[in-house]
C-alpha positions as CSV (number, residue, x, y, z in Angstrom):
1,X,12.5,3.0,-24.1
2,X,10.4,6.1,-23.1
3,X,8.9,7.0,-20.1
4,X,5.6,4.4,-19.6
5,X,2.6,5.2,-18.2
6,X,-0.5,2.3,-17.1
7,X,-4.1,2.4,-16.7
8,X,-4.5,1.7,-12.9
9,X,-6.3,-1.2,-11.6
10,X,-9.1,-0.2,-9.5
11,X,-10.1,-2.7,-6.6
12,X,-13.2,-2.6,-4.1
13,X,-13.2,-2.5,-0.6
14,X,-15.7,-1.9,2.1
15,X,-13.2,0.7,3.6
16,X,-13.4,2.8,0.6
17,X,-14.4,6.4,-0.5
18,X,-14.9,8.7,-3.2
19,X,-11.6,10.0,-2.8
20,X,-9.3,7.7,-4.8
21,X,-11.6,8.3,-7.9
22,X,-11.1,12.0,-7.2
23,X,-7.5,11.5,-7.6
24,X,-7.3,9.3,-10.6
25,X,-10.1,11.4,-12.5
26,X,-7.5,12.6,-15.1
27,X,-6.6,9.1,-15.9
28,X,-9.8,8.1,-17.9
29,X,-11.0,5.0,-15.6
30,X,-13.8,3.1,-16.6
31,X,-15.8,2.8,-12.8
32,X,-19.1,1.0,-11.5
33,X,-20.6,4.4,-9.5
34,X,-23.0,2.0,-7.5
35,X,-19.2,0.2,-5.9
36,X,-16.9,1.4,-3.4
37,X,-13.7,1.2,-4.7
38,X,-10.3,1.3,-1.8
39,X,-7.3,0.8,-3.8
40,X,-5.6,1.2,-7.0
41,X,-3.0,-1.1,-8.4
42,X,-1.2,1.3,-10.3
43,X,1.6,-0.8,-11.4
44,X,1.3,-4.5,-11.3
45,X,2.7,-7.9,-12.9
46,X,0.7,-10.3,-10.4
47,X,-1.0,-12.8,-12.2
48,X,-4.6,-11.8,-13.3
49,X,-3.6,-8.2,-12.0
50,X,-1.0,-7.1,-15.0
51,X,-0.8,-3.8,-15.7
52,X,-1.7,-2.1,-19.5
53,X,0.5,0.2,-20.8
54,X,-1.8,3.2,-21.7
55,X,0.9,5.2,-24.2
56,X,3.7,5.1,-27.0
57,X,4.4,2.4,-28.8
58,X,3.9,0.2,-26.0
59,X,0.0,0.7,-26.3
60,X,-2.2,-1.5,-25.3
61,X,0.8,-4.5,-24.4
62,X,0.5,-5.6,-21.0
63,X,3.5,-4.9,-19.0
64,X,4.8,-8.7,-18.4
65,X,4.6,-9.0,-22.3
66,X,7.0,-5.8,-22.6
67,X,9.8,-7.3,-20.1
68,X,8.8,-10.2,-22.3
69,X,10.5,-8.4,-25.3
70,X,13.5,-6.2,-24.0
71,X,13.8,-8.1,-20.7
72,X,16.9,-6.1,-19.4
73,X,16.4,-2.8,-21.1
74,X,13.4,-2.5,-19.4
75,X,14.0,-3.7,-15.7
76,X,17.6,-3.8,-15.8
77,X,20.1,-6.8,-16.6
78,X,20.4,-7.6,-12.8
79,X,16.5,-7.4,-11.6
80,X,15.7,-8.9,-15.2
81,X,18.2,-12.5,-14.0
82,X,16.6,-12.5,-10.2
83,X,13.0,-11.9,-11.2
84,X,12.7,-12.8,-14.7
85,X,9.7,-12.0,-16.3
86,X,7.7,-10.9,-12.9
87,X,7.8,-7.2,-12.1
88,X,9.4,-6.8,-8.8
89,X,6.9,-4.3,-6.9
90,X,3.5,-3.5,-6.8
91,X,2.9,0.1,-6.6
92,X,-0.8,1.0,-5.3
93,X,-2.7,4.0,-4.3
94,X,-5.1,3.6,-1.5
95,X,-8.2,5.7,0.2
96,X,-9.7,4.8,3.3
97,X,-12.8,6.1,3.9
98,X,-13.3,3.3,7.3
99,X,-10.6,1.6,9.1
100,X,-9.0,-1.4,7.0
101,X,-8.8,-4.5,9.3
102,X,-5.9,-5.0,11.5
103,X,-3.9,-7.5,9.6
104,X,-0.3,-8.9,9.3
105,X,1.8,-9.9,6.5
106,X,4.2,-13.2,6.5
107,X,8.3,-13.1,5.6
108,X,9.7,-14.7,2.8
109,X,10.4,-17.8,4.7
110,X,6.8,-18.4,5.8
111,X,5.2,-17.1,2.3
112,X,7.5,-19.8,0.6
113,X,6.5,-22.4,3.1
114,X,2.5,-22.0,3.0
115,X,1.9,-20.4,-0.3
116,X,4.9,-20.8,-2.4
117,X,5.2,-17.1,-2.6
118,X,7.8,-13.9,-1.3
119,X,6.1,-12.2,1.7
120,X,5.6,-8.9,1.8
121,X,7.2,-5.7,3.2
122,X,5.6,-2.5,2.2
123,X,6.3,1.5,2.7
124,X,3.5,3.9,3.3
125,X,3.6,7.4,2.4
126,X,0.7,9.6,3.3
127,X,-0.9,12.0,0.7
128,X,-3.7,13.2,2.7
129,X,-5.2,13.1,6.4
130,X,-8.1,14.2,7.7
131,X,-7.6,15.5,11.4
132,X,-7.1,12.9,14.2
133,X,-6.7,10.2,11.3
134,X,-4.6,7.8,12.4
135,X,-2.6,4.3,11.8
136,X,-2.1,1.2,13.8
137,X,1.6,-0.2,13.9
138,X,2.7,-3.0,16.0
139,X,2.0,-3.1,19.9
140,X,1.1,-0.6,22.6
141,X,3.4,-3.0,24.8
142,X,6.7,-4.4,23.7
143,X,6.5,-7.1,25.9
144,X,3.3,-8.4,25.2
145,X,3.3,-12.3,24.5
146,X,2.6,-14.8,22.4
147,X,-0.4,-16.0,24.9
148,X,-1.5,-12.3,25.8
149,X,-1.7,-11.5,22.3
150,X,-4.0,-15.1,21.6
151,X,-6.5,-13.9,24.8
152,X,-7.2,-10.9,23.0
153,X,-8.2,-12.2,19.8
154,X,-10.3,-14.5,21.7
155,X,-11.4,-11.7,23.7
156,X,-12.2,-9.5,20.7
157,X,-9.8,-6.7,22.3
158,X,-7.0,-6.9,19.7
159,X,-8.1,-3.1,19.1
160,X,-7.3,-2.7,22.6
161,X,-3.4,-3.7,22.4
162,X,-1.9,-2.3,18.9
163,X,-0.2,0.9,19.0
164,X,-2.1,4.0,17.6
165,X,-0.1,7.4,15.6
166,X,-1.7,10.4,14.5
167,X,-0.3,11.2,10.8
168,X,-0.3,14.0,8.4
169,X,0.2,14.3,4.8
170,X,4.3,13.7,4.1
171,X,4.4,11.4,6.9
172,X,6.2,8.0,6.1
173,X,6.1,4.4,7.6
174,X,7.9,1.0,6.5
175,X,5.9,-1.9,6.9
176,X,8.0,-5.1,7.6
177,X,6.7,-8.6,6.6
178,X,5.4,-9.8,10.7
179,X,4.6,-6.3,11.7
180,X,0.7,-5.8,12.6
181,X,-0.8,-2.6,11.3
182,X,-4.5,-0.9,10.4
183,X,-5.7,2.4,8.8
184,X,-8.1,4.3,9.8
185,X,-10.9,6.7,8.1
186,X,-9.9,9.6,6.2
187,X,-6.3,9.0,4.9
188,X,-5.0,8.4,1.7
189,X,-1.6,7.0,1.0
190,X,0.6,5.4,-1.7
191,X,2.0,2.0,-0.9
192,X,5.1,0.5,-2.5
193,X,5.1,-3.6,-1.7
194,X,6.9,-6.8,-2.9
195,X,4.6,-8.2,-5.4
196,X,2.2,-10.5,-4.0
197,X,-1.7,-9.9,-2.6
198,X,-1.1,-12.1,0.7
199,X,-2.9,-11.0,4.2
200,X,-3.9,-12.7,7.0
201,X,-6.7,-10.4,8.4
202,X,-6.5,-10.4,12.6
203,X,-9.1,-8.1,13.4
204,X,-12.0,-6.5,11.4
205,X,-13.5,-4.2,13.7
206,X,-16.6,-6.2,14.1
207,X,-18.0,-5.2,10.8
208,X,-20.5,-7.1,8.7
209,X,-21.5,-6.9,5.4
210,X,-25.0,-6.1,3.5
211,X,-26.2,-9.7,4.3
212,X,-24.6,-9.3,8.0
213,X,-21.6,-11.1,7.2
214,X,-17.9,-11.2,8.9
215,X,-15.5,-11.2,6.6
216,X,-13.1,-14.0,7.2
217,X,-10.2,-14.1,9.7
218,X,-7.2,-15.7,9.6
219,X,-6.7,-16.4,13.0
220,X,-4.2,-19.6,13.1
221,X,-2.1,-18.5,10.2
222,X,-1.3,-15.0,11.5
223,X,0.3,-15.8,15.1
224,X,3.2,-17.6,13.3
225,X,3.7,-14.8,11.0
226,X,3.9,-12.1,13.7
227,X,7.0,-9.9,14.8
228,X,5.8,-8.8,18.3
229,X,8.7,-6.9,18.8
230,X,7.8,-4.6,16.0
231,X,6.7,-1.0,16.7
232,X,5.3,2.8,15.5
233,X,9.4,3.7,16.6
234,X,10.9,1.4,14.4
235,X,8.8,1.7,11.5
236,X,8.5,5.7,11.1
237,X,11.2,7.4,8.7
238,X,12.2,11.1,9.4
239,X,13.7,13.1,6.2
240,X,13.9,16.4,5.4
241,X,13.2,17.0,1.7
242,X,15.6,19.1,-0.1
243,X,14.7,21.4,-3.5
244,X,15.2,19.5,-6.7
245,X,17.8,16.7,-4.7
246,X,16.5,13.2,-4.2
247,X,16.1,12.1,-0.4
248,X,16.3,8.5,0.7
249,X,13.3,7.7,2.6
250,X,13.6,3.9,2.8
251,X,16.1,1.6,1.9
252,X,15.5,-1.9,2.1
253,X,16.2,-5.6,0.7
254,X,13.1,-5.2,-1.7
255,X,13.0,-1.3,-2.8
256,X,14.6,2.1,-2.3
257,X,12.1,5.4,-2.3
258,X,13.1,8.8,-2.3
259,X,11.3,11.8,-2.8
260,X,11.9,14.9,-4.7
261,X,10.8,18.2,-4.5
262,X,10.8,19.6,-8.4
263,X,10.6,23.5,-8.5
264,X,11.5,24.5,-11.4
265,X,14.3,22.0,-13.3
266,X,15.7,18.6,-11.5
267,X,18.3,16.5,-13.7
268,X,18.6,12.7,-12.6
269,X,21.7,11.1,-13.4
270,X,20.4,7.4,-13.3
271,X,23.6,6.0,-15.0
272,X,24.6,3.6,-11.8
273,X,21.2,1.8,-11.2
274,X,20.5,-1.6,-13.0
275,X,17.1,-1.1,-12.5
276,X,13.7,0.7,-14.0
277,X,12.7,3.7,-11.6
278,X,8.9,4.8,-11.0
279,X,8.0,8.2,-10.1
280,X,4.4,8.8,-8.6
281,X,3.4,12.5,-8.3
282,X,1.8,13.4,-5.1
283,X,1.2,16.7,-5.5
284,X,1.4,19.3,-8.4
285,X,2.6,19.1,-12.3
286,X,6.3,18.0,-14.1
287,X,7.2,17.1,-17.2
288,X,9.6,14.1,-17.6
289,X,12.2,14.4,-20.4
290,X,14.6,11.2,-21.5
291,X,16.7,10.3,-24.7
292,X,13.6,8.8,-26.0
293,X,10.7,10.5,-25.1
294,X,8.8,13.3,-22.8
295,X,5.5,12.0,-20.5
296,X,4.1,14.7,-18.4
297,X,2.5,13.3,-14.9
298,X,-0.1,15.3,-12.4
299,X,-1.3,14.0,-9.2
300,X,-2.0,10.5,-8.9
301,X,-0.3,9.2,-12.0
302,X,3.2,7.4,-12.3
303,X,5.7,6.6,-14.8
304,X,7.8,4.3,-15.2
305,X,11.6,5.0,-16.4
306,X,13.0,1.8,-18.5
307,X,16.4,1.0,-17.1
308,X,18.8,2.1,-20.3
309,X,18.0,5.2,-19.2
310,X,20.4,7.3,-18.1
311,X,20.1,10.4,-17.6
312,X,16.5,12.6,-16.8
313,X,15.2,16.1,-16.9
314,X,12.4,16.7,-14.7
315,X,10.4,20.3,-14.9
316,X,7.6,21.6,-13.4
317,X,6.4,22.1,-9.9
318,X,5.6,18.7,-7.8
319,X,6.3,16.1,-5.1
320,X,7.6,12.4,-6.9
321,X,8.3,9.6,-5.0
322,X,11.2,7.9,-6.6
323,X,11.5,4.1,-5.9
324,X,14.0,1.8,-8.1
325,X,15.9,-2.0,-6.9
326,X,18.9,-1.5,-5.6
């Protein structure tokens, strides 16, 4: 039950860059240099999408076929009896060389009801931003309606009506399941999510692909999955980060994230969770110490903490994101 490290999933996107392969260079990633890759599942149990355990004795064993094994010890006895053998999150990195289309994710209740899935709420945390970068969160107006939101698809002015924020690098964001949101160029962030790779797609800034086509829209399914009273207010976190203490960032029904500033030594007591924790290392160099093992992690690269352990030594220098079940 050491710390677990994964080879990360890359996955192309037309709103790509260089950058995300900059940041996973130390990791050893086998990549297509004529593709434009946009995200990488870092940790992952979606079908098709589960991630390879890259160290220990662990090596090479997918991480479904690990739970598989020691179920509880792993996850922890109560996410182990509500999720069974599926990992609970999907951790990703993501770099955004062009806006991502405006899009909207469904709840549980809808997910369940069209696709037989959860829905998905996620939490962005920003790494990097160019100057001027921005994200798209909800509505400008928080009384627009069902029908002025309609005439503006039809209209093609949906870019028009969603609520623009200038971000920076440590700036957070919680994403609820109905809220509509975009990224634009030149900002690199880590996103924590339920696990499941469900989007209806709004708006894609009029772009086309090599053979000049649209990519397509989901136009019917997303007005029944959208909160319009969801906004940039609501969905922004404030925190002040303290020297080798965890600080909550978000605290939800589907994950909790902190972040902790290492300088020098940080001991985790982890003794009261039932659950695995991740760490993902924004910025800088630690080494991470249990019972049963010591993983060092650099920028870009997360770990995974099974749940039977309980207590942590964390030294070096760096920023960790910290997310766990509550």
């Amino acid at each position: 039950m050491y710390p677990i490290k994964f080879k990360p999933i890359l996955k192309q996107h037309i709103w790509g860059g260089d950058a995300l392969l900059e940041m996973k260079k130390g990791q050893r990633i086998r990549v297509d240099k004529s593709k434009v890759y946009g995200e990488s599942w870092d940790v992952s149990g979606i079908d098709g999408n589960i991630s390879v355990i890259s160290n220990g004795f662990f090596k090479g064993n997918n991480l479904q076929e690990a739970i598989e094994v020691y179920m509880g010890e792993i996850v922890g006895e109560s996410v182990f009896e509500r999720f069974g053998l599926s990992f609970p999150l999907l951790l990703k990195t993501l770099h955004c060389k062009d806006k991502t289309s405006v899009q909207v994710h469904p709840d549980d209740d809808l997910a369940a009801e069209r696709h037989n899935s959860c829905g998905k709420t996620e939490m962005w945390y920003i790494v990097s931003a160019e100057p001027d970068a921005t994200l798209y969160i909800g509505f400008k107006d928080s009384k627009i309606t069902r029908e002025q939101y309609i005439d503006a698809v039809a209209q093609g002015t949906v870019a028009e009506i969603i609520e623009p924020v200038t971000v920076k690098a440590g700036d957070a964001f919680i994403i609820p399941s109905g809220t509509v949101h975009s990224i634009s160029g030149g900002v690199t962030l880590i996103e924590i999510q339920q696990p499941v790779d469900l989007t209806y797609r709004i708006f894609d800034w009029n772009r086309v692909d090599e053979k000049g086509n649209s990519r397509e829209l989901h136009t019917a399914y997303a007005v029944d999955a959208i909160d319009f009273s969801s906004n940039v207010a609501a969905c922004k976190r404030e925190y002040k980060s303290r020297k080798n203490e965890a600080v909550e960032i978000v605290k939800c029904d589907y994950f909790t994230c902190n972040i902790l500033s290492v300088e020098g030594t940080a001991e985790r007591n982890l003794s009261s969770l039932d659950s695995f924790v991740l760490y993902y290392c924004t910025e800088g160099e630690v080494e991470i110490v249990t019972d049963d093992g010591t993983e060092t992690i650099r920028k870009g690269e997360v770990v995974l903490i099974p749940a039977d352990a309980n207590e942590i030594t964390i030294a070096g220098t760096a920023t960790l994101l910290e997310y766990y079940i509550d």
